[in-house]
GUMARDREN-205777 format. One line per field, with one value per residue (C-alpha): z, y, x. Coordinates in pm, whole numbers. Example, Ala and Ser with C-alpha at 12.3 -4.5 7.8 and 13.67 -1.06 7.14 Angstrom:
w c(780:714)
v c(-450:-106)
u c(1230:1367)
//
This chain:
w c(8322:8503:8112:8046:8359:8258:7927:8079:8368:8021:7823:8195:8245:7853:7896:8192:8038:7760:7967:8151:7821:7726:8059:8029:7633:7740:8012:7849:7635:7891:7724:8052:7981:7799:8084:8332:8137:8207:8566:8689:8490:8697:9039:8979:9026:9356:9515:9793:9554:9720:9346:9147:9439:9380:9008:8967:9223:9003:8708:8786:8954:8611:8479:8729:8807:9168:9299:9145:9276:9616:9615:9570:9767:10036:10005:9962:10315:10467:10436:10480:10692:10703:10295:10243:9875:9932:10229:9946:9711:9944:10097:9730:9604:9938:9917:9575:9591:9875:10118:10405:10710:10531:10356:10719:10846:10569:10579:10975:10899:10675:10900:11170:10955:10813:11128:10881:10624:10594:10308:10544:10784:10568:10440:10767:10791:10493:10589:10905:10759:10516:10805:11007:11276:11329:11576:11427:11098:11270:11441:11180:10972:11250:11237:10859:10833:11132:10870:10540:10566:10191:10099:9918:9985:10415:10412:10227:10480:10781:10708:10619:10948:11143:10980:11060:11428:11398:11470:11254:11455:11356:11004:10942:11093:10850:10556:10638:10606:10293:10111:10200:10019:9755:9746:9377:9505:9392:9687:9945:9858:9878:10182:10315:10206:10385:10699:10649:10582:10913:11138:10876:10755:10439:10364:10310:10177:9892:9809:9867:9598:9360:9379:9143:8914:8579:8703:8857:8776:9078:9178:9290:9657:9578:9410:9703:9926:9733:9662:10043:10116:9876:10082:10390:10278:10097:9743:9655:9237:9304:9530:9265:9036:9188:9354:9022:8931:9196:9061:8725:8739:9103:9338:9645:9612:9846:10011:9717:9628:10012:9989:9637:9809:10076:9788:9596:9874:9937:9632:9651:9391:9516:9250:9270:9660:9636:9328:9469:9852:9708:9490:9873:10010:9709:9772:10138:10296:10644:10945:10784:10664:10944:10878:10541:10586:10873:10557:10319:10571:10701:10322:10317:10638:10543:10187:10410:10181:10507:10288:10189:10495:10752:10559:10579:10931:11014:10838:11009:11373:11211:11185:11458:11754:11814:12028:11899:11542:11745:11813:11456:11327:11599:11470:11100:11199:11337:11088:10788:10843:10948:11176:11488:11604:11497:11625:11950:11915:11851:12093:12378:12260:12239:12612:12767:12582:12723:12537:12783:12571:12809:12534:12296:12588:12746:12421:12333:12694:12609:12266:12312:12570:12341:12063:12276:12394:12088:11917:12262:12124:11788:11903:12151:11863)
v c(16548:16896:17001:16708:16844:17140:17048:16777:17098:17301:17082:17073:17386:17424:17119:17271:17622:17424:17243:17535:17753:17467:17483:17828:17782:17512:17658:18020:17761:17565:17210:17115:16765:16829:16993:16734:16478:16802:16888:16516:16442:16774:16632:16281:16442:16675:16531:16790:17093:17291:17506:17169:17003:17336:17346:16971:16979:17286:17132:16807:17062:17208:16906:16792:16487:16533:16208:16336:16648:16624:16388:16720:16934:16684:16660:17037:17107:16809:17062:17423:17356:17687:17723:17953:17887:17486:17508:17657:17418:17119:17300:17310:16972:16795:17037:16955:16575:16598:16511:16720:16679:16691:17021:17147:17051:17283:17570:17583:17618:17880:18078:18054:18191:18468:18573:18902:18676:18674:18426:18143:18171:18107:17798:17635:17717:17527:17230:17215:17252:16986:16716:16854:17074:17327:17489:17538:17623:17864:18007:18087:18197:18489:18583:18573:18798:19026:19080:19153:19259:19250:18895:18733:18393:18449:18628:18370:18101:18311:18425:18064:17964:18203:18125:17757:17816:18107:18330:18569:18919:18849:18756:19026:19264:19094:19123:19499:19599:19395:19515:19907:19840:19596:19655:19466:19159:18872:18657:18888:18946:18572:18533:18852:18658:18370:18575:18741:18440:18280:18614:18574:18881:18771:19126:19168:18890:18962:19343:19161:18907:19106:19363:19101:19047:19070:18982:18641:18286:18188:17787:17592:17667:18031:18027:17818:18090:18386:18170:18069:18449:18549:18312:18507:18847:18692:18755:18372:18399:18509:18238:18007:18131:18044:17732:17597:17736:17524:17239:17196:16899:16950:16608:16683:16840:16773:17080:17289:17073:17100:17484:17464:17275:17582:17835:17669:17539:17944:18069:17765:17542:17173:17012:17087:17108:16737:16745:16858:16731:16409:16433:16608:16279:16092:16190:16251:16181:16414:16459:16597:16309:16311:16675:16608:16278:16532:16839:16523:16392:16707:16777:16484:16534:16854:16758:16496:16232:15985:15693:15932:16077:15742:15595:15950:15978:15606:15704:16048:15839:15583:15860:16108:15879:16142:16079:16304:16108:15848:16067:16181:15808:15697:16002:15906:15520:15607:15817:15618:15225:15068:14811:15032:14805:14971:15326:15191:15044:15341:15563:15325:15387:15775:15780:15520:15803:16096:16400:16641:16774:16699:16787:16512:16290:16325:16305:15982:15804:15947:15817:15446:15417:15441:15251:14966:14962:14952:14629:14436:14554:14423:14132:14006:14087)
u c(17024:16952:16865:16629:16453:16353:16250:16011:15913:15861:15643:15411:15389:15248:14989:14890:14840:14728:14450:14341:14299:14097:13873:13812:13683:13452:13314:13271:13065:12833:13071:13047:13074:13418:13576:13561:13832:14066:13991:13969:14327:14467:14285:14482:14776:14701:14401:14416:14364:14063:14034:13987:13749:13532:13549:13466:13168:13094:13080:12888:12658:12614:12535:12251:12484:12437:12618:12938:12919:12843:13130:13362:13173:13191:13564:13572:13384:13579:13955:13740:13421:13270:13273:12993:12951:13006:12795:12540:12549:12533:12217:12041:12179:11986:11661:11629:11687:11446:11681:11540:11737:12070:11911:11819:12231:12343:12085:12126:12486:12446:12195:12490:12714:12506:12263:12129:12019:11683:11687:11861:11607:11312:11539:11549:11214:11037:11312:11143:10815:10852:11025:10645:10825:10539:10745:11086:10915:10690:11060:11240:10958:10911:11290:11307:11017:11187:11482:11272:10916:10937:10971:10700:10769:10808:10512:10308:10441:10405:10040:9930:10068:9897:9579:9663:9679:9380:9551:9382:9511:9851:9778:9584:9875:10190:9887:9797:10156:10191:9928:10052:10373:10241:9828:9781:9965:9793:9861:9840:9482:9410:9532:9339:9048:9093:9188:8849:8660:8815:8657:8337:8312:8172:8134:8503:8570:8343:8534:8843:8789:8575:8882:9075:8818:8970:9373:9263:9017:8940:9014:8754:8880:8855:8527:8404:8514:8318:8047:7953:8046:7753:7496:7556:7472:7182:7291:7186:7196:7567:7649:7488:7673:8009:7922:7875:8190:8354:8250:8438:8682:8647:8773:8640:8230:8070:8072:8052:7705:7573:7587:7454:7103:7117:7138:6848:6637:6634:6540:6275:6399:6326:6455:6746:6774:6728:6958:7259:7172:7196:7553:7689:7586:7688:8022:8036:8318:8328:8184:7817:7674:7375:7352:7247:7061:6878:6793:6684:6479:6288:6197:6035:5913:5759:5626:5431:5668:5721:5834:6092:6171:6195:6540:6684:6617:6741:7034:7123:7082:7296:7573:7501:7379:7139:6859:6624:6611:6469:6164:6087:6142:5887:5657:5714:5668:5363:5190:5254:5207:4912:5151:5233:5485:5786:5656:5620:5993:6128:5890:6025:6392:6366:6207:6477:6768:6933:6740:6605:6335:6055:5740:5890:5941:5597:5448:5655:5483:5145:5149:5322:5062:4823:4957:5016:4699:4551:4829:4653:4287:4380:4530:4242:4002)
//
């Protein structure tokens, strides 16, 4: 009997040397798939076998089978909580599957566990940034960055969130010292641009950007930037020039095409003023509408084009509520049809409103006076 024993203990003892030869030859060999038949037949027989949880949640890992794995790792954490290497894993299985407030359990862990990690502390801080925690985000950001000046990816985060809340002293300070250690850093001088842009110092923004000429093409955003930049120091073909730039395959252009009909109605192109004031209100979509119904209509205003000009200035009251449009539409009313009807409508409107500009208002009363005297003339005639 006692002899039977042992040979069954040796012919175990070889499978299992057998088996774990085996594992090590696959896995020396990314067979990843092969190996699991051996580690899940060693697990059947001693489920509580921390090395086997790890190398299975391992493997699956290695596989992209995350379900499997985090089965392990779960069990794994479950008999040694504070498992910094499990605790790793389970943090980059739930980031990557998206899964942020599980991601944001195990990265908060981790930070806990490793307070000098500056790494951790930018983890927790895109978790909270994607789950739209400003303020945790924002947090950990700062104490990330507090550990290592010298990572790209905090500094990127923290800039952009300073710019966000306009902050534009504090980005420029984490930028300045960024640009000292690393001054051909692509990023870093794209953010510097911004920050610029944000004080308007179009001046800088313009040696900033041309600085890159030749490492970087500019994205419509970018070229947006430079190009707008250009139109405040007055160097208009330049701005053209990237404005149109902008443009290509560009979703959103309307403001690239407004400051396009600035650039050109400066260099006194009225074509394409109207050209490209049009596509902005083509595809208008903001807030500016009435400012650009307003440009449209004092072109046409000022090229004594009043058919032109009355629809443009019914439309910019139609999206501002502005009182004053109701003065130049009783003005263009007035000037162009014979029927002074409508003038007087509008004349009566504008006077009855709350604009304080008492020449427009006293010449509104003087002038409906008039007109209405003469609609009773032509009536009694």
């Amino acid at each position: 009997m006692l002899r039977n024993l042992i040979i069954v203990a040796c012919i175990l003892i070889g499978f299992t040397k057998v088996n774990t030869q085996n594992v090590d030859s696959l896995y020396a060999t990314a067979n990843y798939a092969e190996v699991i038949p051996f580690l899940q037949e060693q697990f059947s027989t001693d489920t509580s076998n921390i090395e086997l949880m790890t190398k299975l949640g391992n493997t699956f890992f290695q596989l992209g089978d995350t379900k499997s794995s985090l089965l392990y790792y779960s069990k794994m954490i479950f008999h040694v909580e504070d498992d910094a290497a499990t605790l790793k894993r389970l943090a980059t299985i739930y980031e990557l599957e998206e899964n942020t407030p599980k991601a944001l359990k195990y990265y908060l862990k981790l930070s806990k566990l490793f307070p000098e990690n500056a790494v951790y502390y930018r983890k927790v801080a895109n978790q909270y940034a994607k789950a739209g925690e400003r303020q945790g985000a924002f947090r950990n950001y700062l104490k990330s960055y507090q550990l290592n000046k010298r990572d790209l990816l905090t500094i990127k985060s923290l800039t952009e969130m300073y710019l966000e809340q306009d902050n534009v002293e504090s980005a420029d300070s984490v930028l300045w010292d960024a640009r000292a250690y690393d001054p051909l850093n692509i990023s870093y001088c794209l953010l510097s641009a911004r920050s610029k842009y944000k004080q308007k110092q179009h001046d800088s923004v313009i040696v900033v950007m041309e600085g890159m000429r030749g490492r970087l093409d500019f994205n419509n955003y970018y070229n947006k930037l430079l190009g707008y930049s250009y139109m405040k120091v007055d160097s208009i073909d330049k701005a053209i020039v990237r404005l149109e730039r902008s443009l290509v395959d560009e979703g959103n252009p309307e403001m690239a095409h407004y400051y396009l009909s600035e650039a050109y109605s400066r260099k006194g192109d009225d074509k394409a003023y109207v050209f490209h004031l049009k596509k902005a209100m083509k595809s208008g979509i903001s807030d500016n509408m009435a400012k650009y119904h307003r440009s449209m209509a004092k072109f046409y205003d000022d090229n004594k084009n009043l058919k032109e000009a009355i629809p443009h200035y019914e439309s910019a009251y139609r999206y501002s509520n502005e009182p004053r449009f109701l003065f130049f539409l009783a003005r263009a009313y007035d000037a162009y049809y014979a029927d002074k009807s409508t003038a007087v409508r509008y004349y009566k409107k504008y006077i009855a409103s709350s604009d304080t500009i008492e020449e427009y208002k006293t010449y509104a009363r003087d002038r409906s006076r008039v007109l209405k005297e003469q609609i009773h003339l032509t009536k009694t005639n």
